[in-house]
NUDOVO-994658 format. One record per residue: x negated, y, z negated of N, C-alpha, C, O in turn; residue in three letters. Coordinates in steps of 0.05 Angstrom, whole numbers, plus 5000, padded with zeros to 4 digits. Layout:
// NUDOVO-994658
XYZXYZXYZXYZALA;...
END
This chain:
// NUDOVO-994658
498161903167498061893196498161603205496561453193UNK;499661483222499461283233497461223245496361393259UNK;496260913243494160793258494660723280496960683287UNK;492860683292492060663325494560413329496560483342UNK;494460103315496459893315498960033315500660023333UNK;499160223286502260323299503060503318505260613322UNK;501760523325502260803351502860603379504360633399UNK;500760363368501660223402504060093388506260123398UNK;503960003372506759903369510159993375512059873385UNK;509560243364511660433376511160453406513260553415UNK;510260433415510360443449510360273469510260343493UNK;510759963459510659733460514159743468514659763492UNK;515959733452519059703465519959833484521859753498UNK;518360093490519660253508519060253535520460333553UNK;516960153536515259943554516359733568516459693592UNK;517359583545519059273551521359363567521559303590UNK;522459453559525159643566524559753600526059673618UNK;522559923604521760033635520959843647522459883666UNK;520059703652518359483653521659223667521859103688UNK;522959243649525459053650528159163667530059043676UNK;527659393670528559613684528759513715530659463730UNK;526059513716524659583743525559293752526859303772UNK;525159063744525258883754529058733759530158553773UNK;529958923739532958843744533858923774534758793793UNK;532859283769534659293799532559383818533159563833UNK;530059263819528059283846526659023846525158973865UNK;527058843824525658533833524558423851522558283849UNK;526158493875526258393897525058513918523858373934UNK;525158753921523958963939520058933938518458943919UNK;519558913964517358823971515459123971515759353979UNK;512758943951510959163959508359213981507059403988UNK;508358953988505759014013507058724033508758554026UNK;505458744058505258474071502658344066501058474052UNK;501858074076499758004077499257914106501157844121UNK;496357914113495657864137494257564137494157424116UNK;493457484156491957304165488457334150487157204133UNK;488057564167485157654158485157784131482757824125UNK;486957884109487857844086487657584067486557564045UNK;489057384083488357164067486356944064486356764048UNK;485056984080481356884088479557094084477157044080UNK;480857474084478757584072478157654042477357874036UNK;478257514030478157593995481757773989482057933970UNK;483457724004485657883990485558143988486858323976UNK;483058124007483658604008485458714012487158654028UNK;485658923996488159073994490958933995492459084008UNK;492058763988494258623981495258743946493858693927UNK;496858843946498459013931500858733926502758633939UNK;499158653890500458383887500358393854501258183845UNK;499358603833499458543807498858863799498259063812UNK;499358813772499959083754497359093739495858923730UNK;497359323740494059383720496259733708498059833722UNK;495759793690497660103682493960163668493760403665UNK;492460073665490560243650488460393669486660563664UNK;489660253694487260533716488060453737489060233741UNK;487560713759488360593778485960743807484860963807UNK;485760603822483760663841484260813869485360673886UNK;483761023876484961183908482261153918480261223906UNK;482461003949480461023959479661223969477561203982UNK;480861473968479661783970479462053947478762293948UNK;480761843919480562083903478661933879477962003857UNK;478161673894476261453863478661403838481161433835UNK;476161293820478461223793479661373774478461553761UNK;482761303773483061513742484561273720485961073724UNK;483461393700483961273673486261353661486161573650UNK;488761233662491661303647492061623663493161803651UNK;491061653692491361883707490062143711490162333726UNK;488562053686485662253686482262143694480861953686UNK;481862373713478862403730476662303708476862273683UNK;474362253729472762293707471762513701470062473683UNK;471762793709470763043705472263063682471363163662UNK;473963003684477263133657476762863635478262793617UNK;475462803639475062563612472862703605473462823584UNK;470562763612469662913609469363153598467063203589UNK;471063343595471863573586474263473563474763623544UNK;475463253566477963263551477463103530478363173508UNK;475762843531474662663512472362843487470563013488UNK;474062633459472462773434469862723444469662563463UNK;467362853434464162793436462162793404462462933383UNK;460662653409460062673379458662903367459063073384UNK;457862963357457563233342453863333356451663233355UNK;454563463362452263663381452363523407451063623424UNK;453463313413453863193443454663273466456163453458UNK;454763293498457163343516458363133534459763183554UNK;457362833522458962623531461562473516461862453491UNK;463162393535465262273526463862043503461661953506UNK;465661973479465461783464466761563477468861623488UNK;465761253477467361063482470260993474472360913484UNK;468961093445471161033421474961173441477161053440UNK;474461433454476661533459476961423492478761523505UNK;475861283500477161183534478260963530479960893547UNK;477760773508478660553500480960703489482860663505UNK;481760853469484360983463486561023479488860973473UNK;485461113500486961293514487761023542490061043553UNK;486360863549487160623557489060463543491160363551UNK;487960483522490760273505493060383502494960243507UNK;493560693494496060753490497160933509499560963510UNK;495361063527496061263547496561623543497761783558UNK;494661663511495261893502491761903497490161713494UNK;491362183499488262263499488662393470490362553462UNK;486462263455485762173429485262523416484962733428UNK;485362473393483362763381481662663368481862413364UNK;479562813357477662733343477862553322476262363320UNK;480362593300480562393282481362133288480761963272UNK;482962053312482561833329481461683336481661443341UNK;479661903340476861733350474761653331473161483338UNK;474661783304472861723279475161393272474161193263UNK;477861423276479161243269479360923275480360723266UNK;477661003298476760693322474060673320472960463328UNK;472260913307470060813298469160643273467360483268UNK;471460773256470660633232472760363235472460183218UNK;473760353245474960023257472659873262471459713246UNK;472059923282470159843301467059693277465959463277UNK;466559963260464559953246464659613227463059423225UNK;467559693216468059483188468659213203468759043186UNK;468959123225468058913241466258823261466958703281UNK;463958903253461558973277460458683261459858523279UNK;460058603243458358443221457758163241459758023246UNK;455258073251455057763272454757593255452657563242UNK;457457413252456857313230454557043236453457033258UNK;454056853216451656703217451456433237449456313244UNK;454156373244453856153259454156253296454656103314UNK;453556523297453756683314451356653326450556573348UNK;450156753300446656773301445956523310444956493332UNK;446356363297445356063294445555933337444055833353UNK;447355983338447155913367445956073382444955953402UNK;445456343382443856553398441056473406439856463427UNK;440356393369437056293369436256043383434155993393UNK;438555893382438555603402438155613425437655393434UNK;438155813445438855803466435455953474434056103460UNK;434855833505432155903498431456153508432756223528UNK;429656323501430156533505429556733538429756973543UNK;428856483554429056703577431056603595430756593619UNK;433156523582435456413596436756663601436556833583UNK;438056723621439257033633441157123611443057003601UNK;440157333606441657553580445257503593447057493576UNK;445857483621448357473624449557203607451257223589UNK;448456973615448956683605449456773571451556743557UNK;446956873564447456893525448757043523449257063499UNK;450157243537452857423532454757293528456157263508UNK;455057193553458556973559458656763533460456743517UNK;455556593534455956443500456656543481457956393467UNK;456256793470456356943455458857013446459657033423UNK;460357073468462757183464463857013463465357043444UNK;464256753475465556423465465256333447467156223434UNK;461956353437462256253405463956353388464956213371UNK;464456593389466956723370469756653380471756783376UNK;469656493390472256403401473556323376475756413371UNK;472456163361472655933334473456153308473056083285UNK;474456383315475456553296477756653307479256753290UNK;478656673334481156773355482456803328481456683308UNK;485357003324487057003306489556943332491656823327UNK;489057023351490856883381491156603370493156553357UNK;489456433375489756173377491056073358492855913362UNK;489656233317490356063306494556083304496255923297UNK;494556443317497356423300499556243332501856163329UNK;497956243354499556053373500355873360502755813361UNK;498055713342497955503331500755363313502255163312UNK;500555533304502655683285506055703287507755673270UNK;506055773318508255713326508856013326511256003319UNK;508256303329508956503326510956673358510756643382UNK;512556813343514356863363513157023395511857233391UNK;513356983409511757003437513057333434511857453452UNK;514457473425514557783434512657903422511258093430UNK;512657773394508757883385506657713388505457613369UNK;506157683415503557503416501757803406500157783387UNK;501958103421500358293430498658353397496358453394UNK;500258273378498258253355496258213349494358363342UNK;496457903351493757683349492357753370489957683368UNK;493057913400490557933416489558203405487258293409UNK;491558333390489358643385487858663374485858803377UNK;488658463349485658393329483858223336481658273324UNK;483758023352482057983376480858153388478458113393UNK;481658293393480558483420478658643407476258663411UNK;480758793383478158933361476158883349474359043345UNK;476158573338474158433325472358393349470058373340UNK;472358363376470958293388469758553400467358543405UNK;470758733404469359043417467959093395465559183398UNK;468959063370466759173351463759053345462059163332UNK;463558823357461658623359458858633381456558573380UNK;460958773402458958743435456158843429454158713433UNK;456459133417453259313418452059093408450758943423UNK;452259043379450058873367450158593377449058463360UNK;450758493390449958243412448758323434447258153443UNK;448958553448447158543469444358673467442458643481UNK;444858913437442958883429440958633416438458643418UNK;442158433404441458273391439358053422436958003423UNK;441158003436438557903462437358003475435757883490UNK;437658303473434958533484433458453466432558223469UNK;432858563448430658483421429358203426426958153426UNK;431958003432429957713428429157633453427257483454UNK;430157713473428757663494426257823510424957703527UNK;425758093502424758233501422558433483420958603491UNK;423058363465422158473444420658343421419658453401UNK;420758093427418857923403420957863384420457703366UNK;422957973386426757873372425558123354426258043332UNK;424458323350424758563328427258663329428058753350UNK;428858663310431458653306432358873289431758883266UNK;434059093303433759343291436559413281438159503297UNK;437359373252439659463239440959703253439859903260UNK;444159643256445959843262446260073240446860043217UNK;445660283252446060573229448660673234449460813253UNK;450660533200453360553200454860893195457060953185UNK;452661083209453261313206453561383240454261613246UNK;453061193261452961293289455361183290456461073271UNK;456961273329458861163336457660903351455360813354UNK;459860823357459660583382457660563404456160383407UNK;457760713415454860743434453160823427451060763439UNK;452961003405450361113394449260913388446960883396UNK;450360723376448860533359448260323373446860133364UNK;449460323399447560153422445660233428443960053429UNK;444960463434442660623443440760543416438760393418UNK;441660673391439560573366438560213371436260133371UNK;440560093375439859843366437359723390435759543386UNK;437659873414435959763436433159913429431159893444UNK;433060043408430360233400429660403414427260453412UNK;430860543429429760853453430761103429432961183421UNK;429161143426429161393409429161563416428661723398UNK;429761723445430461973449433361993456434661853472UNK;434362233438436962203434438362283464440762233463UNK;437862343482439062433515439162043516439461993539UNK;439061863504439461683511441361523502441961313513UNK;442861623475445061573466447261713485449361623496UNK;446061943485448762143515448561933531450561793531UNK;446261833550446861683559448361483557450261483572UNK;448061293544449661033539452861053534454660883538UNK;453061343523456261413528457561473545459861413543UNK;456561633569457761643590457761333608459461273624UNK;455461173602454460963613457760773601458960633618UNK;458360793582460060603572463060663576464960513572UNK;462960903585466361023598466461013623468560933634UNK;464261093637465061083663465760783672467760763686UNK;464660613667463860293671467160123661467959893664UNK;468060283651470360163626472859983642473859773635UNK;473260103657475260003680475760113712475360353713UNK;476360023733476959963757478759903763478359713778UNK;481359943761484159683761483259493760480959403756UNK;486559343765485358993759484158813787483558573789UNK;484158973803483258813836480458673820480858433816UNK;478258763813476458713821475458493803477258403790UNK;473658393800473057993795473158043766474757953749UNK;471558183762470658193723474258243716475158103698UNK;475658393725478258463714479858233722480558063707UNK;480158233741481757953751481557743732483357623721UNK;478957723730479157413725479757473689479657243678UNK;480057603676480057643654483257583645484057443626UNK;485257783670487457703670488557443678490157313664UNK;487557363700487757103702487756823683489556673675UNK;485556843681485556593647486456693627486856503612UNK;487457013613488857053600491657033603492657033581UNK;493656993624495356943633496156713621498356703610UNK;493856413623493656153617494656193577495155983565UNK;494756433563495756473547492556373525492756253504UNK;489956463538488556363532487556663521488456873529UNK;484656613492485456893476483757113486483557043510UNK;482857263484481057523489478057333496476957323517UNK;477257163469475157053477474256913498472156963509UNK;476156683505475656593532475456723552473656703569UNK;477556903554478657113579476457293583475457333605UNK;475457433558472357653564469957423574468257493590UNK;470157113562467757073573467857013601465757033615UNK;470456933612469756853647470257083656469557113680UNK;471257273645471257563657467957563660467257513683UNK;466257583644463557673647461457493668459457563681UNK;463057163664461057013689461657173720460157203739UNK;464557243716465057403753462457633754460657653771UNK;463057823726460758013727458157963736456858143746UNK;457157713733455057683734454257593765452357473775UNK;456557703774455157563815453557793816453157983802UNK;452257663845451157893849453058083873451858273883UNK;455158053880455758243890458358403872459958563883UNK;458458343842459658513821458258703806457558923813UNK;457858573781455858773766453258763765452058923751UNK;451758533784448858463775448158623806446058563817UNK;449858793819448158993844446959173825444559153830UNK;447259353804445659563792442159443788440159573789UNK;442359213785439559103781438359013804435959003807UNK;440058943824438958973844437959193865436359163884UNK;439159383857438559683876437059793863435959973876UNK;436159763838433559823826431359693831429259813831UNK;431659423836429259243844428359313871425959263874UNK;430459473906430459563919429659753918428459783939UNK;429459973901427660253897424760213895422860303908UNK;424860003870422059913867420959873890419660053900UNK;421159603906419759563919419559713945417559693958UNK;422359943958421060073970418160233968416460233985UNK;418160383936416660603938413660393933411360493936UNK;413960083925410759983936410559933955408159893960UNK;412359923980412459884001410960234009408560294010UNK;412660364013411960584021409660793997410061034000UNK;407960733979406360753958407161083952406261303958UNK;409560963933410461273916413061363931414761243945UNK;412861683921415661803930415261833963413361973970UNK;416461763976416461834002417961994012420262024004UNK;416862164035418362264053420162234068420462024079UNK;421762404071425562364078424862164112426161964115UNK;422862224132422362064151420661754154420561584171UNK;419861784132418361484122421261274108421561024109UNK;422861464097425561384078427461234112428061004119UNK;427661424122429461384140428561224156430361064164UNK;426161184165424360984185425560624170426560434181UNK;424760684141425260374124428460354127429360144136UNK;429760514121432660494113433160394145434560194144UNK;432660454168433760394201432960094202434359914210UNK;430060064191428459824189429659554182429659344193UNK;431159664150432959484135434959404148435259164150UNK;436459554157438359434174438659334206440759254216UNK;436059344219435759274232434758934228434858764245UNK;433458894197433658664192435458474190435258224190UNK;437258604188439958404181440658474156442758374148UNK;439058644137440458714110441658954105441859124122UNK;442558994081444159194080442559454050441459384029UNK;442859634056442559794036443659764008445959824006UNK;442759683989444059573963445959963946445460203944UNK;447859793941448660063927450760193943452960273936UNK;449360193971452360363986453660113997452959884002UNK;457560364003459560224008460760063986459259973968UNK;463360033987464160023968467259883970468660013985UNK;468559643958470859483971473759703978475459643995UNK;473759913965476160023964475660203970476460273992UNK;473760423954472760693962472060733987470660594001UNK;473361023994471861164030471061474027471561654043UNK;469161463990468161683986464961663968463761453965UNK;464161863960462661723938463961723909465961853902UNK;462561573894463261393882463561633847461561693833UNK;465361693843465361953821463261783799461261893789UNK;463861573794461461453773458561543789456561633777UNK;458661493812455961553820454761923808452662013799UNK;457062023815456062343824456162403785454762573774UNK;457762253772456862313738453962283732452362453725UNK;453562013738451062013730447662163745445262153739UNK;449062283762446762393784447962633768445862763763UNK;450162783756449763103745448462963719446163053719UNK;448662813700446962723681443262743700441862943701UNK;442862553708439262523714439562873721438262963702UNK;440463103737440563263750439363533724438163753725UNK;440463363702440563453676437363433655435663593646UNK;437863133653435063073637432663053651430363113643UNK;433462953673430062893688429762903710428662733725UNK;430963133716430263233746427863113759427963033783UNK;425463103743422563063754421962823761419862803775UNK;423762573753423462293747422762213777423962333795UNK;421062013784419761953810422561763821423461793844UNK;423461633808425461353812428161583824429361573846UNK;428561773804430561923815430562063836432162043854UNK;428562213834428062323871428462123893429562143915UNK;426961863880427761663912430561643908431961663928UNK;431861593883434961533890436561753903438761703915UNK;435362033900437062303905436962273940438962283954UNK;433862223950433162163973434662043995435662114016UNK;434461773978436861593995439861703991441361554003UNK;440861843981442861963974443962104006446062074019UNK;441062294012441562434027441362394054442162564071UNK;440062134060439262014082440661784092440561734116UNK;442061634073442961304081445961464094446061494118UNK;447761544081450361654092450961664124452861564135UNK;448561834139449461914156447061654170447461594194UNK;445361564159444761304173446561124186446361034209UNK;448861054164450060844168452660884178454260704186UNK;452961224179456061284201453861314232455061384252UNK;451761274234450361304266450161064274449961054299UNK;450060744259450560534253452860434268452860334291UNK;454960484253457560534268459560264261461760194270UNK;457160084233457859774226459559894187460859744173UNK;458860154181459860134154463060264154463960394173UNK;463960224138467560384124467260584110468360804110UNK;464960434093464160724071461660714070460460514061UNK;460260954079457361024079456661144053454561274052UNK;458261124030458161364010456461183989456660943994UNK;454961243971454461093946456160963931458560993935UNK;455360773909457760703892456560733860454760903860UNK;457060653840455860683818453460563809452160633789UNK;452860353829450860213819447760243836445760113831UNK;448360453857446760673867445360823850443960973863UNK;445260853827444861043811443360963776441361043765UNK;446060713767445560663740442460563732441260683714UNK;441360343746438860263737436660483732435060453714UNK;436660703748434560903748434261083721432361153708UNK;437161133719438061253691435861063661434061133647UNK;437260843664435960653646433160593645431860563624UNK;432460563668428860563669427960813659425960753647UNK;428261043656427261273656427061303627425361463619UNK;428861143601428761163576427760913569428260823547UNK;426260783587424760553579426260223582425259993583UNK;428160293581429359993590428659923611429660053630UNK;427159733619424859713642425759373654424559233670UNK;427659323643427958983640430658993654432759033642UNK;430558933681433058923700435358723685437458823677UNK;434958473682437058373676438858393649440358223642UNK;438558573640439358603612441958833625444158873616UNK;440558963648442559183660446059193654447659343643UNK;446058853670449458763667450558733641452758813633UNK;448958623627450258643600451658923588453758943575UNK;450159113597451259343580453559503605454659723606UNK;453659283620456659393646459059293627461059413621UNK;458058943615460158793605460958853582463158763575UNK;458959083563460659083548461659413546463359463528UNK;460959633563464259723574465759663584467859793581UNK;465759423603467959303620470359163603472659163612UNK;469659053578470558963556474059143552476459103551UNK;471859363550473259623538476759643556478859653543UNK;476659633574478759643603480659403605483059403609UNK;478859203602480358933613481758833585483958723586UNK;480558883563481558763542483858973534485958873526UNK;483659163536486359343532489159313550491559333545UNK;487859253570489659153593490558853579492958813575UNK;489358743575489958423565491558473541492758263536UNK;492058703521494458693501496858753504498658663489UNK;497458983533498959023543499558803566501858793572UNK;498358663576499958333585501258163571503058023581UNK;500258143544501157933522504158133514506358033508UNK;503658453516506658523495509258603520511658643515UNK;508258613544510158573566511158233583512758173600UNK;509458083568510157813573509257733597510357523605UNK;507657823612507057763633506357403638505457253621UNK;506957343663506456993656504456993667503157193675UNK;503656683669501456523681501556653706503556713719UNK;499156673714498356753751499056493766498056273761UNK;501056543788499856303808501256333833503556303840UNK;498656413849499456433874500256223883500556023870UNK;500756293922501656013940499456093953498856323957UNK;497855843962495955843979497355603996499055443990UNK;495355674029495655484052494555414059492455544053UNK;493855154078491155064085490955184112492855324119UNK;488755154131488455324153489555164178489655274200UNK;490554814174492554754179495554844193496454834216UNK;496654954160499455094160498455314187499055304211UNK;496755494172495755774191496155704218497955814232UNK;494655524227495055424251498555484265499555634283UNK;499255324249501755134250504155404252506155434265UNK;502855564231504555774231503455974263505256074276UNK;501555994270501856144289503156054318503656204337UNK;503255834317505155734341508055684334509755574348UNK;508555794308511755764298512455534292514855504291UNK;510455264286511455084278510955034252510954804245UNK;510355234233509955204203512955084196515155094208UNK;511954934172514754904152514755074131513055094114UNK;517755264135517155374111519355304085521555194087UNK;518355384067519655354040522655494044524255504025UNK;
END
């Protein structure tokens, strides 16, 4: 049977080929305009780059190579007595655009497995760093220090022919996915845990053995961490953690650099570090309001909040004008294990109350939840009690998406990014028709 390398390989020319197609006889043909308030507002919705590994409808949410997440769900291998997707097969099915079978997926595990090993000068800098420096910071290092092994760089080095760069980034890409669990396990433990440091059991998959390595021993928490690690995997490329991954990868720079400033975007707070914040928001409502509160005490604070000038953490959403299908996965999961959970009732709560708050408001686009409405509660409930550690385990499914996307940039040749920017000058200048233009 052919391996996963040759399977993309064979799918690699035919690619180049459509791809070369398109640009011969539509090159030119325009896909969006840009506005004014477009280009001072973060570039919303400007339809300006290719992402093929997902794509986002702001009324139907995300699909992965065209499939839901209900149908990843049902269609993705699971591990044996499981009913969640394995990571091992969304990363598959991202990379090559074919939904995996089981031996596929044992086939990216035991990949995955035989390069998981941190090696020692890995370690050596981890322990250097002190330990209540933000788990995001010792991620991004983390994944840089392995820079100093890139097989990208060395064979650039090398002088190797640019139609196979997509090589040297796959074994990149793989050496480095196989690595993530036990690094972010590895600064849970030391930042948290007195550094008790808990060997990978080379008989789990990929997420299982995140779940083992963080020490939560009830197994509904490995289900967890696998759905936790697919849903999270990708977004198209609009959004910062993806962007920017392509971006400095573009610069022909290798997986390593590119995942690590991919992960500093992650770490804003209006990217991946909101899940830890809408948890810290739950919290302190229910000491605010002492415990689970009532849907009129809920709604009294929620009118309150925004009458302050703040906003409800969690809802609304840059693209979406629904809720958020990651959201409604993980609410049929809690809906599942822990119905009873105090944190979840307030999140089900606000579920049912903020929506129509904020269309009576009449200031939101999307009143709906988004994913990060949801994830921290999940995680507290199996004892991960330590908000900032949250993003880390976004980054390393997010890994999963952007870095697959990033092999398929290197084997379609995609170049350096570089927009044209204007100063507000030109803008001016241009609105009275006296711009100069190019």
């Amino acid at each position: 049977m052919a391996s996963l390398k040759e399977k993309l390989a064979a799918k690699i020319p035919p690619m180049q080929e459509r791809v070369k197609g398109i640009l011969k006889e539509h090159g030119e043909k325009k896909l969006s305009d840009v506005t004014i308030s477009q280009s001072y507002g973060g570039v919303r919705d400007v339809l300006c780059m290719i992402w093929d590994t997902s794509l986002l409808d702001k009324f139907e949410g995300i699909r992965f190579r065209g499939f839901s997440i209900p149908e990843l769900q049902a269609k993705l291998p699971k591990a044996p007595g499981g009913s969640e997707p394995l990571p091992e097969g969304i990363f598959y099915l991202l990379l090559t655009g074919d939904l995996p079978t089981d031996a596929d997926v044992k086939e990216v595990t035991e990949e995955w497995r035989k390069r998981s090993a941190l090696p020692k000068y890995l370690l050596d800098m981890m322990n250097a760093v002190p330990k209540d420096t933000h788990p995001m910071t010792q991620f991004s290092l983390a994944i840089l220090q392995l820079q100093k092994d890139s097989v990208f760089a060395r064979k650039y080095r090398e002088g190797i022919n640019k139609k196979d760069y997509w090589d040297p980034m796959y074994e990149d890409t793989m050496d480095l996915l196989a690595k993530l669990p036990a690094i972010a396990a590895y600064i849970y433990n030391r930042s948290y845990k007195n550094d008790k440091q808990i060997a990978p059991d080379p008989k789990l998959d990929w997420g299982g053995n995140l779940a083992h390595m963080l020490g939560v021993k009830d197994p509904a928490f490995m289900e967890l961490m696998r759905l936790y690690l697919v849903i999270h995997s990708d977004h198209e490329g609009g959004n910062v953690s993806a962007h920017t991954c392509h971006l400095v990868g573009s610069a022909l720079s290798d997986a390593y650099y590119s995942l690590s400033a991919a992960m500093n975007g992650l770490a804003g707070p209006l990217h991946g570090l909101a899940n830890q914040e809408v948890l810290r928001w739950i919290m302190d409502l229910m000491k605010t309001l002492g415990g689970v509160p009532t849907k009129e005490q809920l709604s009294k604070h929620i009118w309150d909040t925004l009458a302050g000038g703040k906003v409800v953490p969690g809802y609304g959403h840059a693209v979406l004008r629904k809720t958020d299908p990651r959201y409604t996965a993980q609410r049929e999961f809690a809906l599942k294990h822990m119905p009873d959970d105090d944190i979840f009732k307030v999140v089900s709560m606000v579920f049912e109350v903020t929506p129509d708050i904020l269309l009576k408001q009449g200031k939101a686009k999307n009143p709906w939840p988004n994913v990060d409405a949801h994830s921290g509660c999940l995680l507290w409930h199996y004892g991960v009690k330590e908000y900032d550690i949250y993003t880390v385990f976004f980054g390393v499914s997010r890994a999963l998406g952007v870095l697959a996307q990033l092999i398929w940039s290197r084997a379609l040749g995609f170049p350096i990014e570089r927009p044209k920017s204007a100063t507000t000058e030109w803008v001016e200048n241009f609105i009275k028709g006296t711009a100069e233009k190019d």
